[in-house]
One Martini backbone bead per residue (centre of mass of N, CA, C, O) as a GRO file, in nm:
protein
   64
    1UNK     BB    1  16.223  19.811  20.430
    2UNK     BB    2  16.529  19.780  20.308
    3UNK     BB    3  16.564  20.040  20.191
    4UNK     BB    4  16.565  20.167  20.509
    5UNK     BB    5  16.810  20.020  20.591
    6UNK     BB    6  16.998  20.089  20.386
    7UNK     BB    7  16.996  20.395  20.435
    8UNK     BB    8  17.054  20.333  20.757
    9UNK     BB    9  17.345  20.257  20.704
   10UNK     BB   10  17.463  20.462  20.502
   11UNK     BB   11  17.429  20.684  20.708
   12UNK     BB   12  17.613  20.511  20.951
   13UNK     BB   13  17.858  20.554  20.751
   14UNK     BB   14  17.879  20.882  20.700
   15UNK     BB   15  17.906  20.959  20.994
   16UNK     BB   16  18.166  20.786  21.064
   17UNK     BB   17  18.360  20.930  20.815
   18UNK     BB   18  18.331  21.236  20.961
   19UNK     BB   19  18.429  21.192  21.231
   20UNK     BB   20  18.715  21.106  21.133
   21UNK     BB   21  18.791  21.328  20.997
   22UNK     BB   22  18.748  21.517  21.229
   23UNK     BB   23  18.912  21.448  21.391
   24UNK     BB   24  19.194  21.439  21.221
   25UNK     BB   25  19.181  21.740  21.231
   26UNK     BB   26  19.173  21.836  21.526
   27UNK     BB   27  19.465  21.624  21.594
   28UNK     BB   28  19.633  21.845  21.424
   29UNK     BB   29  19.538  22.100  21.532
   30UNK     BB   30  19.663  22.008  21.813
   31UNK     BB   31  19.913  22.008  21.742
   32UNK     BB   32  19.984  22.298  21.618
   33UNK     BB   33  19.922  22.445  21.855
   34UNK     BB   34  20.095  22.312  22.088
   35UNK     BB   35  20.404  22.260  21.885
   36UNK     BB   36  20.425  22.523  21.659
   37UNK     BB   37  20.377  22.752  21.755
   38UNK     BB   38  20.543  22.806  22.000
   39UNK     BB   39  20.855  22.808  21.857
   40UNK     BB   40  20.770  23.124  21.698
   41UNK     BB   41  20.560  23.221  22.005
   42UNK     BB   42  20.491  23.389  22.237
   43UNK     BB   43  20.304  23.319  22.539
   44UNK     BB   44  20.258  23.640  22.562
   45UNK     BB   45  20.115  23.672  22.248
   46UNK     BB   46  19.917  23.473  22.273
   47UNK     BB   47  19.769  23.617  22.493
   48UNK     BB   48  19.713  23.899  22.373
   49UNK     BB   49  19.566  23.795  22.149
   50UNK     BB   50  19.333  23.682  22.242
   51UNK     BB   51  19.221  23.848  22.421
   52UNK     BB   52  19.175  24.049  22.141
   53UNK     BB   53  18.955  23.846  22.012
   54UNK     BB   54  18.776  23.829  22.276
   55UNK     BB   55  18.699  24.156  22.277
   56UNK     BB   56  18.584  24.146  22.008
   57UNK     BB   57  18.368  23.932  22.031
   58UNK     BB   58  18.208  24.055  22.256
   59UNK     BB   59  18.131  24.313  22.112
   60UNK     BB   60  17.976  24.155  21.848
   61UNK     BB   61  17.772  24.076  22.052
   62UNK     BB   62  17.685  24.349  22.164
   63UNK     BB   63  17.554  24.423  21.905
   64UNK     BB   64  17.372  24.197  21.879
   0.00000   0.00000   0.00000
């Protein structure tokens, strides 16, 4: 039974330290396309690249 408590503990540790990790690649990511993208792209061009993303995406869905 402490076996079992022990692994369910270093568990719920590994868990918490990923989420954290998520969570800072997320906040790094959305810094970066908020911030950083838009300096060099304009919100023109970034509109049409999505637009074009989700239009192969759709297409791909619809292959499948």
């Amino acid at each position: 039974m402490a076996e079992f408590i022990k692994q369910m503990k270093e568990l719920g540790e590994e868990f918490l330290e990923t989420l954290k990790h998520k969570t800072k690649l997320s906040t790094i990511f959305d810094l970066y396309t908020e911030k950083v993208i838009p300096t060099f792209v304009s919100e023109k061009d970034l509109k049409e690249y999505y637009e074009k993303r989700m239009e192969e995406f759709n297409n791909f869905i619809d292959k499948l």
